[in-house]
Every structure is written in C-alpha cells, then in structure tokens.
VEXDOSE-175322 format. One line per 4 residues: their letters; for each residue x, y, z of C-alpha. Coordinates in steps of 0.02 Angstrom, whole numbers. Each point is the difference from the previous one (the first is absolute). Last residue first. Layout:
<recs>
a) X:Y:Z  ...
</recs>
This chain:
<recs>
xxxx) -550:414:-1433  -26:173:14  158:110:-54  45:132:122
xxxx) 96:-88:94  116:-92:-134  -46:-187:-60  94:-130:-35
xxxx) -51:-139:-130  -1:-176:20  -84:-106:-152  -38:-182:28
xxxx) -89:-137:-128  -24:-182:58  -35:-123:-69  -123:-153:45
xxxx) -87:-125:-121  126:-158:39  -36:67:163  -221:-78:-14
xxxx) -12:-68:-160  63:14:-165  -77:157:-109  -33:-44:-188
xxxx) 41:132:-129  140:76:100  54:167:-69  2:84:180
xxxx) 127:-133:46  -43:-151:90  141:-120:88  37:-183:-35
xxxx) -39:-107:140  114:-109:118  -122:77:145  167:57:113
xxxx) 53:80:-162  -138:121:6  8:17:198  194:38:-7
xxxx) -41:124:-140  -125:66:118  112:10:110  137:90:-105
xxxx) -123:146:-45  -26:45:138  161:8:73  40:99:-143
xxxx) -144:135:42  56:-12:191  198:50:-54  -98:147:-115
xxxx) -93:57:148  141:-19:140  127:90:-103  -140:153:-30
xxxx) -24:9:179  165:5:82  -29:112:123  -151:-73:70
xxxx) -113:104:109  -138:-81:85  -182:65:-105  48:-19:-122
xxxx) 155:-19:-68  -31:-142:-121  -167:-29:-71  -93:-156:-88
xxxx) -121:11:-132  -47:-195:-58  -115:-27:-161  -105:-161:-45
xxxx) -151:121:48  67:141:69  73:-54:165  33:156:114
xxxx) 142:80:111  129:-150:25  138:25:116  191:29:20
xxxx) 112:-71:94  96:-119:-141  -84:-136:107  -188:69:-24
xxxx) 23:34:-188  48:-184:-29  -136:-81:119  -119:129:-117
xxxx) 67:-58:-152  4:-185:15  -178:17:68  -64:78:-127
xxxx) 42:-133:-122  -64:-140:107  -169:106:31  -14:21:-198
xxxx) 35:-166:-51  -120:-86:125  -144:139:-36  22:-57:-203
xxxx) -27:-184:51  -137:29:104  -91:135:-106  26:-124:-168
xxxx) 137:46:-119  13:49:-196  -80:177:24  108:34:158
xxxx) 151:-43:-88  -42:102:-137  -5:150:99  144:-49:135
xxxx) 111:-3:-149  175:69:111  -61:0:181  37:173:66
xxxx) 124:85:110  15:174:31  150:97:111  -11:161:85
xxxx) 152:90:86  -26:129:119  96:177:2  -110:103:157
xxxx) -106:116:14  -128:-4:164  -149:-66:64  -107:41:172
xxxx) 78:-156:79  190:-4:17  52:-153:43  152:-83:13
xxxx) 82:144:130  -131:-52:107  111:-164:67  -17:-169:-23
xxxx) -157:-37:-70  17:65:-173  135:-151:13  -130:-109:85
xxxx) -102:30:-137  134:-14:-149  40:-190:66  -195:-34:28
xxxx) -32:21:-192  -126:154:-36  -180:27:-21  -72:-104:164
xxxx) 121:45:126  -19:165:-62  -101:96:126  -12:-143:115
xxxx) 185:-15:26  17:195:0  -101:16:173  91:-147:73
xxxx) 169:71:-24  -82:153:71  -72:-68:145  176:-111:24
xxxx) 99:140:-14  -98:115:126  -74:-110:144  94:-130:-38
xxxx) 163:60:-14  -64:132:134  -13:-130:107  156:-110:-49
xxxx) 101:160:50  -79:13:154  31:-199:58  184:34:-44
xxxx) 23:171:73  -59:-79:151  98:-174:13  149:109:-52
xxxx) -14:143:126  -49:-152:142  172:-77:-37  103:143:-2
xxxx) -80:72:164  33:-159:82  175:38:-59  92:38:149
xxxx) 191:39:-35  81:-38:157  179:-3:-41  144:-94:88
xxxx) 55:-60:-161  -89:-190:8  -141:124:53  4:63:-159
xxxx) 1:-177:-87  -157:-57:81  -94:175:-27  58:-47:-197
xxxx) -52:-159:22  -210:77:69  29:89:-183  27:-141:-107
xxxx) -148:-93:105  -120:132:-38  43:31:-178  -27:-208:-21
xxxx) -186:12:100  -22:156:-133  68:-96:-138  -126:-163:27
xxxx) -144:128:38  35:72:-164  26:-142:-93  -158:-78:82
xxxx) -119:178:-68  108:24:-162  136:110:-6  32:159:-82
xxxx) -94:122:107  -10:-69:158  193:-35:6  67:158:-100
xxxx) -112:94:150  76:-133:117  191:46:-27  -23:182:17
xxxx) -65:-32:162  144:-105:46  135:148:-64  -113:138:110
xxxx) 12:-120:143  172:-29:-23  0:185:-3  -74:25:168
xxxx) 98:-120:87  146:96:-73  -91:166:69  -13:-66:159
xxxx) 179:-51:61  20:-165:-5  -3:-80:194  167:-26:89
xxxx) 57:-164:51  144:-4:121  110:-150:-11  153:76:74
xxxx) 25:-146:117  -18:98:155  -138:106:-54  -96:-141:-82
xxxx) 57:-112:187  -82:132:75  -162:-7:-85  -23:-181:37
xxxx) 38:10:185  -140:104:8  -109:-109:-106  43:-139:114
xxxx) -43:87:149  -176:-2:-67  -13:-177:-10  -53:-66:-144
xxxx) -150:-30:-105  -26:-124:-146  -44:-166:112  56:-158:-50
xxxx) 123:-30:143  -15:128:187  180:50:31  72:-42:-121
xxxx) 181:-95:23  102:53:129  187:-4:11  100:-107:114
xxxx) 69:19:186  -4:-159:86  145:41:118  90:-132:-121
xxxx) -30:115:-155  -123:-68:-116  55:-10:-176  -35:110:-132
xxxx) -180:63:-78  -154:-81:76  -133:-87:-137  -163:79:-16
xxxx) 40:197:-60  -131:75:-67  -34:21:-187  -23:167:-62
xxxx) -176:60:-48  -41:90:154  185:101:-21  -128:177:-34
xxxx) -39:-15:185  -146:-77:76  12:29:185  21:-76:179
xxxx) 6:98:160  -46:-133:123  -111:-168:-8  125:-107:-96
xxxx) 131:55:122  191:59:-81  13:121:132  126:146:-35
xxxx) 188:0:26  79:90:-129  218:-40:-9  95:146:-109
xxxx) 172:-88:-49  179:-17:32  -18:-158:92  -139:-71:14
xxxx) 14:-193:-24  168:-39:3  0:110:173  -148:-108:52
xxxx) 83:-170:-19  159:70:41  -90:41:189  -28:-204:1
xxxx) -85:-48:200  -27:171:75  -82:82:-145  -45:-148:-83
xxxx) -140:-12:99  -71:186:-3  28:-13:-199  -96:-161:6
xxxx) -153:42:105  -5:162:-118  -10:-103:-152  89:35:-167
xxxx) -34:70:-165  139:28:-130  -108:72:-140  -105:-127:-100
xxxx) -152:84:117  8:134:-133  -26:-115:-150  125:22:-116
xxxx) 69:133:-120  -106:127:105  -96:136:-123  -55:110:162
xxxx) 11:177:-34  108:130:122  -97:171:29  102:133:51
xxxx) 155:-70:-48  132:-9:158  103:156:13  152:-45:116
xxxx) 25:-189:-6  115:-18:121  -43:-165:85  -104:114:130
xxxx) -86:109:-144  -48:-170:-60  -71:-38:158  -107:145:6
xxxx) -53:-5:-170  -70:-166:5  -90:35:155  -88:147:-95
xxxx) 114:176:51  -116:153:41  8:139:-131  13:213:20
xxxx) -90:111:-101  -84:99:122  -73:-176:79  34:-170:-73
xxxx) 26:-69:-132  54:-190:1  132:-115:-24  75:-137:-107
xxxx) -164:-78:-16  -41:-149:-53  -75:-53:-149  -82:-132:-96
xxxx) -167:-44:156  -154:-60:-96  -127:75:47  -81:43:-171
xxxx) 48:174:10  173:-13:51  27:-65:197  84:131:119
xxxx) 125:-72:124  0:68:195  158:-34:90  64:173:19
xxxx) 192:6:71  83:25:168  172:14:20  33:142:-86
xxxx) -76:121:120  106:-35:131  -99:12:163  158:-29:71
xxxx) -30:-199:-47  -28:-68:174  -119:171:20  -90:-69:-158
xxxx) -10:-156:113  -48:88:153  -149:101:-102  -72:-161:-50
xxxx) -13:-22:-200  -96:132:-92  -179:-17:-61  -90:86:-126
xxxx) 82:19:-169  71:-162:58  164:-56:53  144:-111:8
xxxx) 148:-28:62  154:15:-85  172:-50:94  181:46:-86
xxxx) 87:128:99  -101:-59:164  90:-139:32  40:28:179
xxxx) -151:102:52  -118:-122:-86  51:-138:91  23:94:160
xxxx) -213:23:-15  -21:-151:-42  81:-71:185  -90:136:81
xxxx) -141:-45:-56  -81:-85:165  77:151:113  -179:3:69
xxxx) -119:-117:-61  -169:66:-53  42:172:-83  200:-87:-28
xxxx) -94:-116:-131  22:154:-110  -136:64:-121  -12:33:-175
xxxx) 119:-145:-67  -48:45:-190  48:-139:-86  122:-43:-161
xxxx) 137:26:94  177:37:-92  166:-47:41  143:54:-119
xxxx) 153:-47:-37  14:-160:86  175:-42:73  -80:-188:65
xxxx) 58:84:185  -127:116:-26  -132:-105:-61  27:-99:147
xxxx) -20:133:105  -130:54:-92  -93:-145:35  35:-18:180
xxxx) -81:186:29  -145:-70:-122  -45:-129:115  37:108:161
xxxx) -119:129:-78  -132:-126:-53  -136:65:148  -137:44:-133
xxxx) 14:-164:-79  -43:-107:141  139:-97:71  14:-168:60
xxxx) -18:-79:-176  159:70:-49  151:-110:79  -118:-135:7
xxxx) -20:12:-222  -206:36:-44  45:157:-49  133:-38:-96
xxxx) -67:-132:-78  -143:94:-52  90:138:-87  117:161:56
xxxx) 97:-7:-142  168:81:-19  31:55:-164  165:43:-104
xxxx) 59:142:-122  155:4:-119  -61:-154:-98  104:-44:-132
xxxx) -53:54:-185  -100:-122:-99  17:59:-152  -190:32:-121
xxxx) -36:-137:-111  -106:-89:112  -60:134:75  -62:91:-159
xxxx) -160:-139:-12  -45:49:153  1:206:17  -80:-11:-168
xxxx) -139:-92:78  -2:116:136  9:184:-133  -139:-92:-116
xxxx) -120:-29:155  33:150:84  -42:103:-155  -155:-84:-22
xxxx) -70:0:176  43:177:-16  -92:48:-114  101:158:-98
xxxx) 29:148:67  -21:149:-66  103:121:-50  118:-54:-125
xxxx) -90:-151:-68  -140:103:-26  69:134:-108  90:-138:-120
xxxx) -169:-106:13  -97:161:-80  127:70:-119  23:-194:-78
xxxx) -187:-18:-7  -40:163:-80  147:3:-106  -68:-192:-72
xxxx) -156:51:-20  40:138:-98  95:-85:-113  -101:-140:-7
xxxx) -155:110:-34  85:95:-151  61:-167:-91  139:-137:25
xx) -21:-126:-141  -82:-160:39
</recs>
C-alpha cells in the first residue's frame, strides 16, 4: 500500500503523542516492573559475580530458639548484641550496622542491665550504624554510648515503586532546609569511606540477595569463644547487617523475586559450626528486608551501580517504537501485525536486558506499550480510511475492469482522479476478420461459441498487459491503456497486447489442426479454424476523443 496523506499524518500524530507521553508520564507500573525484574534475571547470569564486600547476621528461628537466647526477650538483647559486637570486633569488621530500632533500654527495668551494650558501642563506635525511623530514635543512653554522633544512626525505612515492589534503596534522604538524613545504607557506607553514597541505589542483584554470605547469630556468638579465625575469615574487612531473617518479620518483594534462591549451603562448615545460610523461608518470592540493605551496599561496594536512562532517551525509544507500529498497522496484515508487534516487543524488552548488562536502566515499558498502540491505531485508520476507500472503488469498478487494475486504482488516490481530465491514452480495436459471412453460414450456438472464445483471448490479453477493455462491438474489442491508473508505457503495452493477441489465437487455430479462413473464404471451417484476428493500436493525444 503506498504511504498516503492519512498515514502520514497518522503516523506524526502517533509518534508526537507517545514521544510526549513517554517523557512525562509514567508508564503502568505493573508493566514496567515486570520487564525491568525479568530483565534483572535473565542479566544475572551473564552479569560477574563480584565478591561480596558486605555480610549478614541473621537473627532466625534457630537462634531464637538456641539456650543461650531463649532466656531473653527481645527487648532486653543488649548483653546479646554487646557479645556480638565483640565478636564482630575482634572478626576486624568494617562496619556494624542494626537493622532495628532498639527504642528503649532494658536499663528502665533493670538498672545497670545495659551497661555491658552500652561499652560495646562506646569502644567501637567508629564503625557502628544503628538504625532508625523517621519516627523513632534508639534509647537516649545508647546514642549517648555513641556521642550522640550523628553518623551513627541511619533511616531504615525502604520505599516500594508503584506496584510495591521494593527496587531501590535509598542512599539518603531530604530533610529539612535542604539538608538530608543518611538511609542505613548510607550510613555505613559513609563509615567504610564511602563519602557521597548515590541518592537512590537500584536493586539489579547478580544473585539472589540471601546468596550473600549469611550466617546465624547462635553461631557467630559460638564461634566467638570457641574458633575467632572462623569469624575473622568470615568478616573481615567488610560492612556486617544484622537484621532478623523471621518468616513473620519485615519481609518484601524486591525486584530479585525472580532469581533463584539459594538451596544448597556454600563452603564448608567451620568446626565451631559456623556455615552460611541458605533461604530463609524456600519457594517463596519475598525476602528479608535486611537483605535488600545488604544488597544495595554490596552495588556500592562492588561498583555495580545501575543508573536509570535519562528521560529523554526513554522518550525517543518510544518515539523510534511508535514509529515502528504505524509502518506495522499499516502495511501488515491483522496476524502479521500482531506477530511483529509481539516480535518488536521482545527486541525491545533485550535491549532493557542488554542495558542493564551495562549498568544502565533503560525502562522500556513505555517502548513496548508505544508500539502495541501506534500499532492497533494505525490498523484503525487503515481500516477506517484505506480500507473504506479501497472498498468504495472495488464496487465502483470491480465489475468494469480486471481486479489487478482495481486494486491498483485502489492503492492510493493518486490513481484516480474522478471529475475527468486530459491525458495521452492509447486505444486499440480488435475484430473478428469475416464475422459477416461467418455468421450467415453458422447456427446461433455455434457462432456464440466462436465469438465468446475469441473475445476472451483478447480481453485475458488486454487485462495482463494492464490495460482494460471499454466496450464489445459486436465481434469487435476496444480496450484502453492509461486510463484510468497511469501507465507510462502505454503505447508499448498496446501494440505488445495486440501481438499477444494475435499469437493465441494462432496457438488456438493450430491447436484445432484446421486450416485458417481468410476474408475470401468461400466455405467457412468450423468453430477456430474460422477465427482471425484483426488489431490496430493507435495513440491518441488529449485533445483527441477516442
């Protein structure tokens, strides 16, 4: 179909429209969080394994169900987590960061009964995080423990995207009179020396986030007195989160829910029975939420930070996909064009896959819906437009002219010019040579059988040479070239049809085994050994009448 006035349009329309959308507007976000988490799994397996810079201490079921813990309630841990920063300590941990907020001090119903925490976090108070909320603040002695330093507390709320799912975590937070509170995250990166943490750190994990060196608090409190190297192989050098690991507490969906947890234990058992976990809770998507901050640390740490596209690229793939589906709907059939746009859609969802291989966050959800749109639009006014008018011409000529020069007045509404206008056409007659005596010496059926036969030759001749028959005259053909669809080579086309002509029914005479007639024929054979033909092509200017 040649590209008219209302594909042109159409396609402006729909390429100005999706580009303008797909820069300020969102797009679904169930959509774009499904494309960016599927990407997010099929990249990790070609995406480098770097080695893990951050650790986790879980506080799971085991733990709390250990003697050494099962004594205490949770709000009077202190001496637990007194022993396990000691132990951290002596590991040479980097960093040691709380995933709670420890709001109140057991001291308020035991006096002194902290005391033991509260040294702890004097003496390694360079490189302890605890955490907060937007809210709550730990205990006033501990923050006293830490000289009310600032830095050591950081924000543990995460914010889930639209569809809440959690894919980022935040490097910190504005605050006040321009000023920003550090996430967690931030905090204990600003502890291992990361100065300026990002302010928003995406999740695109090359494994699952519980795949990171995860180990038991019981253990790490065990081997503490009986295999320190244990612990120091362990943690050394990096930032340690302990958070619970509780199928009940702080769990989310994070953009890693369609990476495959881990089920077998990595390395060996040490002889203290230190070894890391495997998931926490098996064939479940979500994970624990100190997961996803340990997550976004080891990006930092690793140098793996994905950054999204900046709009106006996301905006021009858009513009590039919409473009796409306009040539789709309008020059492709209905299952073609769903097939392509299905095919467009998966080309583009790789090329979010292969972004992210670069770091890159290059969201195409708008992509995909700009094509699927455009598409379905295009095919509308296709229909609505092309087809009407395709339709309209069909049944104005469909029954005067040979379907091939239809659907070429069809095409487009350059073809046809209705009204009338001047134009060089060629005009070519053909008669049956001795039709008069021939019809005196033959009966109705026989004479009607030659005739049709004869006409038909001609007509089927005209037709492929793309021209078409105007009249029948009696035993006479008048068949046009150049009207109405434009033909450049008119006159060629007349005279080659006006040969053809005459070779078929040649072929027919000889076909018969039958002498042929001539105009001085006394007695007429039957049927083609009657039939000649006699053509004339002639050429007409504009102003002639034909």
């Amino acid at each position: 179909m040649r590209i008219g006035r209302h594909t042109g349009w159409t396609a402006l329309l729909c390429v100005g429209v999706t580009t303008a959308l797909a820069y300020g507007v969102a797009p679904p976000a169930w959509l774009e969080g499904l494309l960016f988490d599927a990407a997010v799994a099929v990249s990790a397996k070609a995406r480098d394994e770097a080695a893990p810079a951050v650790a986790v201490v879980a506080l799971d079921a085991r733990s709390l169900e250990s003697p050494e813990l099962a004594t205490y309630p949770r709000a009077m841990f202190g001496p637990i987590w007194a022993r396990t920063i000691a132990a951290l300590r002596q590991a040479d941990a980097k960093v040691i960061a709380f995933d709670f907020v420890l709001p109140y001090s057991a001291n308020r119903f035991q006096a002194g009964f902290d005391t033991g925490f509260m040294r702890a976090l004097a003496g390694a108070s360079d490189r302890i995080v605890l955490g907060r909320s937007a809210q709550i603040l730990p205990a006033r002695n501990y923050q006293a423990a830490l000289r009310f330093d600032p830095a050591a507390l950081g924000l543990t709320e995460v914010l889930p995207d639209r569809d809440d799912v959690y894919r980022r975590i935040r490097g910190w937070f504005p605050a006040s009179e321009g000023d920003r509170s550090a996430s967690l995250v931030g905090a204990a990166l600003a502890r291992a020396g990361i100065g300026n943490p990002p302010p928003s750190i995406v999740l695109a994990p090359s494994r699952h986030p519980e795949a990171l060196p995860t180990y038991a608090l019981i253990d790490v409190l065990r081997c503490a007195t009986s295999e320190p190297a244990a612990l120091a192989a362990a943690f050394a050098g990096k930032i340690v989160f302990i958070g619970t690991t509780l199928a009940e507490e702080d769990r989310k969906i994070s953009s890693a829910r369609f990476l495959t947890p881990v089920t077998a234990p990595a390395g060996d058992t040490a002889e203290c029975g230190l070894r890391r976990l495997t998931a926490s809770v098996p064939g479940t998507q979500n994970v624990p939420g100190v997961h996803l901050h340990a997550t976004a640390a080891q990006a930092v740490l690793s140098g793996r930070v994905v950054v999204p596209a900046a709009p106006y690229v996301v905006a021009l793939v858009a513009g590039v996909a919409a473009l796409a589906g306009v040539a789709i709907g309008f020059l492709l059939p209905p299952a073609l064009a769903v097939a392509a746009v299905i095919v467009g859609g998966g080309i583009l969802w790789g090329a979010e896959v292969l972004a992210l291989l670069a770091d890159i966050w290059l969201d195409m959800a708008s992509g995909v819906l700009a094509l699927a749109a455009t598409a379905i639009t295009a095919y509308l006014v296709r229909f609505l437009v092309v087809e009407r008018r395709r339709r309209h011409i069909q049944n104005a000529f469909g029954h005067y002219l040979a379907p091939a020069l239809v659907g070429r007045l069809a095409e487009g509404a350059s073809a046809l010019k209705l009204g009338g206008e001047a134009r060089d056409i060629t005009v070519m007659f053909a008669d049956l040579s001795g039709f008069t005596a021939l019809s005196g010496l033959l009966g109705p059926e026989a004479l009607v059988e030659i005739t049709n036969a004869y006409l038909k030759r001609i007509a089927e001749a005209v037709d492929e040479s793309g021209g078409y028959v105007d009249k029948f005259i009696g035993d006479a053909v008048m068949a046009l070239w150049n009207a109405p669809a434009d033909e450049p080579d008119h006159p060629v086309l007349a005279v080659a049809a006006a040969l053809e002509i005459t070779r078929r029914i040649e072929v027919a005479r000889r076909a018969a085994s039958m002498p042929s007639i001539s105009r001085s024929a006394s007695t007429p054979d039957p049927l083609w050994s009657a039939m000649s033909g006699r053509t004339r092509a002639l050429t007409t200017p504009p102003s002639a009448k034909p």
